[in-house]
Structure formats: C-alpha cells, structure tokens
Backbone as ProteinMPNN parsed JSONL, in Angstrom:
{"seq_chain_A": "XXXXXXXXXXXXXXXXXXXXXXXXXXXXXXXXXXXXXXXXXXXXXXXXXXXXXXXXXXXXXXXXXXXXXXXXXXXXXXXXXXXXXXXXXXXXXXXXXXXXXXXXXXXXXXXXXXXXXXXXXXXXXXXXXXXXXXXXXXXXXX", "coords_chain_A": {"N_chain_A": [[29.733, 3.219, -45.424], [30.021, 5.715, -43.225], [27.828, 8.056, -40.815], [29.358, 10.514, -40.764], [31.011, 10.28, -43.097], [33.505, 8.608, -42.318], [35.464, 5.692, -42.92], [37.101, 4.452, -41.349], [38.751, 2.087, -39.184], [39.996, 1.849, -35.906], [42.571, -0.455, -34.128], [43.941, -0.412, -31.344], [46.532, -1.646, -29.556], [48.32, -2.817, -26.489], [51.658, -2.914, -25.289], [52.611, -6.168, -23.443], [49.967, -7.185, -23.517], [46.949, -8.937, -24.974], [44.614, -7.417, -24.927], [42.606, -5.697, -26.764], [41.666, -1.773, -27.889], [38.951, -1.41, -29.826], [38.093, 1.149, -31.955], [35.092, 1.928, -33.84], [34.085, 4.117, -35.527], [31.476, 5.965, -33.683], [31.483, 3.899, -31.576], [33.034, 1.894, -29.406], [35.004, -1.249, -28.827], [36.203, -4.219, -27.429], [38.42, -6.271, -28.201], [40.357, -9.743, -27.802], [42.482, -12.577, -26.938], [41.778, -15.86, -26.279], [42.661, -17.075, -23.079], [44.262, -19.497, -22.784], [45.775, -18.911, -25.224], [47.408, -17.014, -24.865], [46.07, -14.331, -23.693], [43.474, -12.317, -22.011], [40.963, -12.862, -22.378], [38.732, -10.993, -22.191], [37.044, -9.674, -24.243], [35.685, -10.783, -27.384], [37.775, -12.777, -30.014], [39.164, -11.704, -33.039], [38.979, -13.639, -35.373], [36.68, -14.453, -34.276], [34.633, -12.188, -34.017], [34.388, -11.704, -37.136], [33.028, -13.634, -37.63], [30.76, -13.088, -36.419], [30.239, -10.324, -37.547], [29.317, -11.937, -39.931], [26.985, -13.114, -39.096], [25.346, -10.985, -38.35], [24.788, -9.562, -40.493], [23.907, -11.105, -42.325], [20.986, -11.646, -40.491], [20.45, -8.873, -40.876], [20.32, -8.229, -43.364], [18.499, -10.071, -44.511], [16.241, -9.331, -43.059], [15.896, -6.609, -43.966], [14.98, -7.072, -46.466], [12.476, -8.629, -46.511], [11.043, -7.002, -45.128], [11.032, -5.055, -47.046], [9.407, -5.899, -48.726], [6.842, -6.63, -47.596], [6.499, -9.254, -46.203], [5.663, -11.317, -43.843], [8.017, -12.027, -41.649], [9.387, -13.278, -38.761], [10.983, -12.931, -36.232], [14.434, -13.611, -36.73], [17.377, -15.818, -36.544], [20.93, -16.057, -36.695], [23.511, -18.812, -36.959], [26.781, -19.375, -36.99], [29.473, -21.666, -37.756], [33.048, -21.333, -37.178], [35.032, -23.289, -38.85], [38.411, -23.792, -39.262], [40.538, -25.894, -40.179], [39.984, -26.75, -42.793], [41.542, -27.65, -45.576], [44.267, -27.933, -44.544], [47.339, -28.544, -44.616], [49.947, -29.352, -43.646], [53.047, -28.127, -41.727], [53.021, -25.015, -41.825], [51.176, -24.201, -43.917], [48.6, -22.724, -44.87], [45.305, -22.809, -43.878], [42.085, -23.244, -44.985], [39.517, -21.052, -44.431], [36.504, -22.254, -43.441], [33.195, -21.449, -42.884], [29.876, -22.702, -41.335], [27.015, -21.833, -42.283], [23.679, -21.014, -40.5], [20.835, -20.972, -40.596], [17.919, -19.693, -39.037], [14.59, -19.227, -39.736], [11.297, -17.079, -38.403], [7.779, -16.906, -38.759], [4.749, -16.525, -40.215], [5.349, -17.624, -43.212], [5.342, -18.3, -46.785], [5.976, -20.851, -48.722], [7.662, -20.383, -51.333], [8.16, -17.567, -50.353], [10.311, -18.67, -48.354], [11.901, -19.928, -50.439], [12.72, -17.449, -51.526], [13.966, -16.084, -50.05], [16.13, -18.137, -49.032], [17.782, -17.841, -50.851], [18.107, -14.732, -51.096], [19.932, -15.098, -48.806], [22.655, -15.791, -49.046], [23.623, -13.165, -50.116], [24.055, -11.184, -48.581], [26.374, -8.657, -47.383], [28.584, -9.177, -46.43], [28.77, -11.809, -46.631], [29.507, -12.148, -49.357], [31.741, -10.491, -49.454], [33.202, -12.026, -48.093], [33.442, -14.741, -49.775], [34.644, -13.293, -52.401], [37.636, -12.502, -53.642], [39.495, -9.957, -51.547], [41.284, -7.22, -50.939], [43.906, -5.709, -49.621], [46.002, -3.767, -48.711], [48.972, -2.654, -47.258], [50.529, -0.554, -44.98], [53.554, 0.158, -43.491], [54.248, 2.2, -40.6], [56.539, 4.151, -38.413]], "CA_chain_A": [[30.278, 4.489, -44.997], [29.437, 6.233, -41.689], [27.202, 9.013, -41.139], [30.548, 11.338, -40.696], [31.919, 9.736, -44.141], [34.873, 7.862, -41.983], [35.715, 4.398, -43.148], [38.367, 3.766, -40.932], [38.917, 1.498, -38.182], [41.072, 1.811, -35.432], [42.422, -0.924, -33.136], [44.999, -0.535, -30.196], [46.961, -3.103, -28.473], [49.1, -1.722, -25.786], [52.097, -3.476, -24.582], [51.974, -6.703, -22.576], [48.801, -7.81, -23.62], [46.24, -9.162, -26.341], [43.221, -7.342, -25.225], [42.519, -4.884, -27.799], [40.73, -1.111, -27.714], [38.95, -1.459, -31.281], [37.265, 2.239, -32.345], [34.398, 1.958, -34.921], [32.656, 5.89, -35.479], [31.758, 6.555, -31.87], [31.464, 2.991, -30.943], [34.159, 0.831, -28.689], [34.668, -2.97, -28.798], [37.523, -4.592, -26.694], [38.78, -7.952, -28.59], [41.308, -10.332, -27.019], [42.721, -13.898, -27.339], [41.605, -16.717, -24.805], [44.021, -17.483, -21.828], [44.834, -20.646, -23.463], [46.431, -18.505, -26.273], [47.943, -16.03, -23.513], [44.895, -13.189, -24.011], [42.885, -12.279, -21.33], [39.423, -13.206, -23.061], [38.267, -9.648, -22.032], [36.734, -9.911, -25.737], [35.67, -12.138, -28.847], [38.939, -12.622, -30.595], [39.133, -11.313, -34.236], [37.994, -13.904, -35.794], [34.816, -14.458, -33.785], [34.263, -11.305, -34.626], [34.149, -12.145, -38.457], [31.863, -14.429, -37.893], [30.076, -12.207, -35.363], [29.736, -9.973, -38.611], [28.401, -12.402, -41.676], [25.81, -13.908, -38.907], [24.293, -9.892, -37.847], [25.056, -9.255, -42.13], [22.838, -12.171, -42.775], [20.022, -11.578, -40.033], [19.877, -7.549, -40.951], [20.045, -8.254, -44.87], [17.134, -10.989, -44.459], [15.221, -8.668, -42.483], [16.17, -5.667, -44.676], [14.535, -7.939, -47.657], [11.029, -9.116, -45.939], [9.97, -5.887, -45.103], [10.413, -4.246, -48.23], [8.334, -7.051, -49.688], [5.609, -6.992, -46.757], [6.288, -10.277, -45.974], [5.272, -11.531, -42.426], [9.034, -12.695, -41.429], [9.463, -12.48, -37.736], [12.388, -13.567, -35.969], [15.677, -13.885, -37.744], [18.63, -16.174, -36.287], [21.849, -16.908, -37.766], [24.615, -19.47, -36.473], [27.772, -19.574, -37.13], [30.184, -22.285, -37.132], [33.83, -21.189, -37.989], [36.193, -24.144, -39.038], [39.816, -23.268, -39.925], [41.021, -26.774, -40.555], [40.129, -27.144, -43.994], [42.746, -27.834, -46.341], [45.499, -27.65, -44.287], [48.198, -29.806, -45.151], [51.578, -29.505, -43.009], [53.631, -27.175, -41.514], [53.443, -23.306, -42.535], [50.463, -24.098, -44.586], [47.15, -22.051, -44.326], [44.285, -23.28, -43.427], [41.481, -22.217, -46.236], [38.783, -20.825, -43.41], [35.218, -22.55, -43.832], [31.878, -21.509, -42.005], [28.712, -23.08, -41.479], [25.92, -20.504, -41.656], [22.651, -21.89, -40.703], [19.864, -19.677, -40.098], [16.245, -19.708, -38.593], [13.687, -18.243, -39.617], [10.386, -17.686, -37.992], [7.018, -16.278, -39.129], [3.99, -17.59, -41.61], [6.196, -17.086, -44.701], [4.695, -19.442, -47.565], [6.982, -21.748, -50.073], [7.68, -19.287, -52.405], [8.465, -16.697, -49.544], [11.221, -19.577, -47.821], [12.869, -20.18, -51.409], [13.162, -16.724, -52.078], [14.723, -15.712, -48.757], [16.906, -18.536, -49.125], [18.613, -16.998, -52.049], [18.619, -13.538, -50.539], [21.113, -15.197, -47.414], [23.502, -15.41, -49.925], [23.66, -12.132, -51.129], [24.596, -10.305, -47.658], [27.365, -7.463, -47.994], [29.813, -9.668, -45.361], [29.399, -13.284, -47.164], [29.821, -11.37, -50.281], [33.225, -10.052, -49.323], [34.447, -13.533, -47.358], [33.562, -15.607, -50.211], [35.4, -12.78, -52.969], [38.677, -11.535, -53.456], [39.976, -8.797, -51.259], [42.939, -6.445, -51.786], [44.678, -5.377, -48.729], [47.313, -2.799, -48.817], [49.561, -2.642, -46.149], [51.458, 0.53, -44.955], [53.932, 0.432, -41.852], [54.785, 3.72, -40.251], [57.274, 4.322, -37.356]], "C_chain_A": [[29.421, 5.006, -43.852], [28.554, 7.816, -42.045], [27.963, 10.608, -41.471], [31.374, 10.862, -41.562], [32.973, 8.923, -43.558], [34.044, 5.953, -42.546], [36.555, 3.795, -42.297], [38.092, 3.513, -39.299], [39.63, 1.319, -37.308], [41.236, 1.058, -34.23], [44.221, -0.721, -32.269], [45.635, -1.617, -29.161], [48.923, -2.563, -27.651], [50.27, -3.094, -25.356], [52.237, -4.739, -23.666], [50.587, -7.456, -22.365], [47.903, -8.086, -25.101], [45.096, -8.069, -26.651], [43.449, -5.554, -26.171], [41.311, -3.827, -28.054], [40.332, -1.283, -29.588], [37.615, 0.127, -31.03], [36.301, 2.11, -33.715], [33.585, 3.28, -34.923], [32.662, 5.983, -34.149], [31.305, 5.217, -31.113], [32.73, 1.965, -30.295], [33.547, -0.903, -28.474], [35.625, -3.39, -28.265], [37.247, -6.171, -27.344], [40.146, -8.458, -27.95], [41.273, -11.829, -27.997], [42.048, -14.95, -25.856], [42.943, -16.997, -23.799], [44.56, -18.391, -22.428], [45.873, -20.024, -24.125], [47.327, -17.478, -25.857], [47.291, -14.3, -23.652], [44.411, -13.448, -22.29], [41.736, -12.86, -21.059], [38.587, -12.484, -22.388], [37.214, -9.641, -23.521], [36.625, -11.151, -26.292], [37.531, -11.747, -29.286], [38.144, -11.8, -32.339], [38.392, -11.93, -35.362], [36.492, -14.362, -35.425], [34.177, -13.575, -34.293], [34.224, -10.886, -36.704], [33.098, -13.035, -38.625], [30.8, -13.733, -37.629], [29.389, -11.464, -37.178], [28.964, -10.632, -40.017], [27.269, -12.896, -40.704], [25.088, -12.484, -39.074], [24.036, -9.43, -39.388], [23.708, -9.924, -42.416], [21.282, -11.737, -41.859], [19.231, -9.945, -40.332], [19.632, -7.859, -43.034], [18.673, -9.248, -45.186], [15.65, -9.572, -44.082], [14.728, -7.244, -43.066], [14.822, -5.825, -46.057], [13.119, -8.034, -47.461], [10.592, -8.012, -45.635], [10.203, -4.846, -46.318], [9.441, -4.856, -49.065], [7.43, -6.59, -48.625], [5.576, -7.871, -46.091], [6.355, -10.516, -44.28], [6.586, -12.782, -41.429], [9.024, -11.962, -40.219], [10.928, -12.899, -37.335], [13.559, -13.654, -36.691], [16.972, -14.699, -36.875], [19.487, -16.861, -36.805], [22.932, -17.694, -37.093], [25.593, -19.511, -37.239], [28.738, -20.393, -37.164], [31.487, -21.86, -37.64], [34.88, -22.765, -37.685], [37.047, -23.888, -39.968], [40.635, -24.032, -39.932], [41.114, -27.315, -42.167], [40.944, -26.814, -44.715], [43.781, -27.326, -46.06], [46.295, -28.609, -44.237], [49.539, -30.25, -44.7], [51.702, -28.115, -42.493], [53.972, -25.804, -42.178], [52.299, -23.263, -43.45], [49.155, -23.291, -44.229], [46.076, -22.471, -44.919], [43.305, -22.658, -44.543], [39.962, -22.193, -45.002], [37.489, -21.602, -44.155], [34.324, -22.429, -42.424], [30.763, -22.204, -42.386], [28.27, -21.872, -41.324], [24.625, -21.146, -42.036], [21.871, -20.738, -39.718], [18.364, -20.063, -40.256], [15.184, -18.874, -39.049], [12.105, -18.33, -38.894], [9.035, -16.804, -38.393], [6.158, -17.281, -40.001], [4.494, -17.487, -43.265], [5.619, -18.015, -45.542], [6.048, -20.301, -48.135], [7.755, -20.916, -50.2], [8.627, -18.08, -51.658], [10.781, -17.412, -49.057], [12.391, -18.915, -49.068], [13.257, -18.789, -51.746], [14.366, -15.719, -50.865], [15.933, -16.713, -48.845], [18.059, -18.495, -50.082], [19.335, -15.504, -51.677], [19.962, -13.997, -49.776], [22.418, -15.148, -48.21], [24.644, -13.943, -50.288], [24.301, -10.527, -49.705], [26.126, -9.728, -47.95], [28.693, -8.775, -47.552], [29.838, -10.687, -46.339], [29.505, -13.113, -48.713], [31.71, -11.629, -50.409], [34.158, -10.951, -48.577], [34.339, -14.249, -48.719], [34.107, -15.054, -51.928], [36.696, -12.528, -53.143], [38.679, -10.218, -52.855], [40.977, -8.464, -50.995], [43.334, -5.714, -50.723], [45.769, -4.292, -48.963], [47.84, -2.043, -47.044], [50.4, -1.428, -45.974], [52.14, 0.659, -43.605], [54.92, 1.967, -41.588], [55.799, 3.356, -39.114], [57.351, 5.665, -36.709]], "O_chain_A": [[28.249, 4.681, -43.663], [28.589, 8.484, -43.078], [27.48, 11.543, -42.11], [32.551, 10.842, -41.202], [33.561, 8.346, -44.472], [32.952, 5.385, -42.548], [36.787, 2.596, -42.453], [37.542, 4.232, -38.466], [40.343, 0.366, -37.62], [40.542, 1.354, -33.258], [45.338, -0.92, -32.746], [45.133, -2.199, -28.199], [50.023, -2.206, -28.072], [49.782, -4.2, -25.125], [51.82, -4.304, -22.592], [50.209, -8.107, -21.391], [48.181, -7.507, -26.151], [44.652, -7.748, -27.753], [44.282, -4.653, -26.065], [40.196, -4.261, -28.343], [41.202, -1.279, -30.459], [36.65, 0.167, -30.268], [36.941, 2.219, -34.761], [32.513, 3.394, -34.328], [33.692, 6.072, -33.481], [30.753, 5.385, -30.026], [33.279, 1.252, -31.135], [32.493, -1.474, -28.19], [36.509, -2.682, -28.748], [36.326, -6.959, -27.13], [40.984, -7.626, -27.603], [40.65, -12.179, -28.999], [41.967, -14.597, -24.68], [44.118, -17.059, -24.161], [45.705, -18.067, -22.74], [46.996, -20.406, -23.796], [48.092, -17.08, -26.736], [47.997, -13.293, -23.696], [44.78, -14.352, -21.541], [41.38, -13.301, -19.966], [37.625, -13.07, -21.89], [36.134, -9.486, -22.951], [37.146, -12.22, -25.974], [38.237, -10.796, -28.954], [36.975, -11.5, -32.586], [37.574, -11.385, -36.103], [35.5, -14.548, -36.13], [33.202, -13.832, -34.998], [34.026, -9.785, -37.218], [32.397, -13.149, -39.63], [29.881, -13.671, -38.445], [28.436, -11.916, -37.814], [28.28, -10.048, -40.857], [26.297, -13.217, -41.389], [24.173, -12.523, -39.896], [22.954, -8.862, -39.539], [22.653, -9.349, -42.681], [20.348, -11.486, -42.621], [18.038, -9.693, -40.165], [18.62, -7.537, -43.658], [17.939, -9.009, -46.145], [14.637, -9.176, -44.657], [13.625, -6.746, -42.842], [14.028, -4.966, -46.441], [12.45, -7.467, -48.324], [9.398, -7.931, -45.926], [9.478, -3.857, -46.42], [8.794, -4.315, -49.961], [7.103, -5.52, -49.137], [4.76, -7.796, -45.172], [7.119, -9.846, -43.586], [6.33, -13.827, -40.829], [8.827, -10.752, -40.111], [11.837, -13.142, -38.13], [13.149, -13.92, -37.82], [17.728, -13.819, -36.462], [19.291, -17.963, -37.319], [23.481, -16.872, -36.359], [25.292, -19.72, -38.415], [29.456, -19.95, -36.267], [31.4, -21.91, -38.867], [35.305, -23.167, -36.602], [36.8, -23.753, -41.166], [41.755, -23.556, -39.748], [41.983, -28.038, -42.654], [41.274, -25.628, -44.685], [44.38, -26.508, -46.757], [45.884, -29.659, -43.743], [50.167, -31.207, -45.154], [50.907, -27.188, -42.65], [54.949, -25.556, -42.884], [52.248, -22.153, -43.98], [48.789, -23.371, -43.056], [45.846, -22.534, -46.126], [43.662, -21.59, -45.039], [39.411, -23.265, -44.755], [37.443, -21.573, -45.385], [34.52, -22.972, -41.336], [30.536, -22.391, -43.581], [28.731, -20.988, -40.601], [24.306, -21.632, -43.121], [22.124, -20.053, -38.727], [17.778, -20.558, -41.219], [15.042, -17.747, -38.574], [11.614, -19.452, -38.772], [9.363, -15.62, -38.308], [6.508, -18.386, -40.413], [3.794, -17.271, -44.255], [5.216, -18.915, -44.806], [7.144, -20.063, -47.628], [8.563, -20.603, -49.326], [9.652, -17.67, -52.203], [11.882, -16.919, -49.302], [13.247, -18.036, -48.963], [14.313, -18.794, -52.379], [15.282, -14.926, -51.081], [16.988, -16.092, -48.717], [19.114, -19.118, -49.966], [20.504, -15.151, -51.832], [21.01, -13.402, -50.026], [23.241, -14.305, -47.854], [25.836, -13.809, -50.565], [24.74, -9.398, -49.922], [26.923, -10.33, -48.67], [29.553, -9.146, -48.352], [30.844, -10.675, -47.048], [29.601, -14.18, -49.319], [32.493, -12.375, -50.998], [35.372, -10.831, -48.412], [35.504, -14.502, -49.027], [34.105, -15.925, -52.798], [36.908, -12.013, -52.045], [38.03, -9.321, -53.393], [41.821, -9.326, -50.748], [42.954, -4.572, -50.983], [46.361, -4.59, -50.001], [47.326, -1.337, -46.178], [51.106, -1.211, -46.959], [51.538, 1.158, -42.654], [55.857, 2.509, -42.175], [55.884, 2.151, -38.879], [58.047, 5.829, -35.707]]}, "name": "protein", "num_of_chains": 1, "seq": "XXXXXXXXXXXXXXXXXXXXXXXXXXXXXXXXXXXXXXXXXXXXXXXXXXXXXXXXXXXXXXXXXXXXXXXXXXXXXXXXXXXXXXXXXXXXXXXXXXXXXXXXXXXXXXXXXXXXXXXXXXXXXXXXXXXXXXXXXXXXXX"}
C-alpha cells in the first residue's frame, strides 16, 4: 500500500498504438510492444516488466534481510530469464510461463550467511505471488 493508501494502478493506451501511459502513486512508466509485434518499443513490454519486478523484489528483499541481521552483504544482482514456451502444446494452448532467477551476491558473507540468504530469495513478496494462486476480478465499464 502507498503512502496515500491507493492501491490502484492505472494504465492508458490511446488509439493507434501499443505504447502505454502506466500511473503508479505519483510515478509514470511508458510500456509498449517491440516493432516486430507492431509497438513502438518506447517501453519494456508488460511482461518484462514482471520480470523487471521479481528481479528488484528479490534484490530489495535480500538486502532488506542482511541488514537487519548486520551482515556484510554488499552488492545485490538479480537476472532474469523469462521463458514462455513451457508446456505449450498446440494451437490455443497457454504456455505455463517459467523464469530463471539467478542472483549475485557480493560481500564477505560466510557459509552459513550464503545458505541462509539463499532461502530468503525465495521468500520475496513478487515470487511469492507468481509462483501462488491469484484471483483476478474483472469489471468492464462503457
């Protein structure tokens, strides 16, 4: 939740085009499709931006973690790979999304430190809520 209680997200796509004003609280993000796909690529697309979110999820929830411990974790980077081929099987079928997430860390962390960080990555809000059920509810206005 935001510091102004809003939850809500608002994206715009005008006419004529992919690229897309997205409003988060008082921040702007413009997403698009690549030319290939007939987008501008003014923007990440949508799902980049899913990924975009479980890598910064993962590098702020790591980092969140190590300094409430003390621990001497410096650096944090997370990669991403998204592949949206798995288990797709024919025509009209959907794809069941799979990411790599492979993440760096850098600092004198011990054993002990590693294995327990490597448990935390897990536990981030985003790869939480990709690798759960979530409940959508759709409402179209006119």
């Amino acid at each position: 939740m935001s510091a102004d209680g809003s939850r809500t997200v608002v994206a715009r796509t005008e006419p004529g085009t992919f690229t897309t004003d997205v409003r988060v609280r008082t921040h702007a993000v413009v997403m698009d499709e690549p030319v290939a796909l007939g987008g501008s690529d003014t923007g990440p697309t949508p799902g980049e931006m899913v990924a975009a979110a479980l890598a910064a999820c993962t590098t702020i929830t790591l980092r969140m973690y190590a300094d409430r411990k003390g621990w001497p974790l410096g650096a944090v980077e997370a990669r991403v790979d998204r592949q949206v081929d798995v288990g797709a099987t024919g025509a009209g079928s959907q794809a069941t999304p799979h990411y790599l997430l492979s993440v760096a860390l850098s600092g004198p962390l011990d054993e002990a430190q590693v294995a327990r960080l490597r448990q935390v990555v897990d536990r981030c809000p985003v790869h939480r809520q990709l690798e759960g059920s979530t409940v959508i509810t759709t409402e179209l206005t006119t």
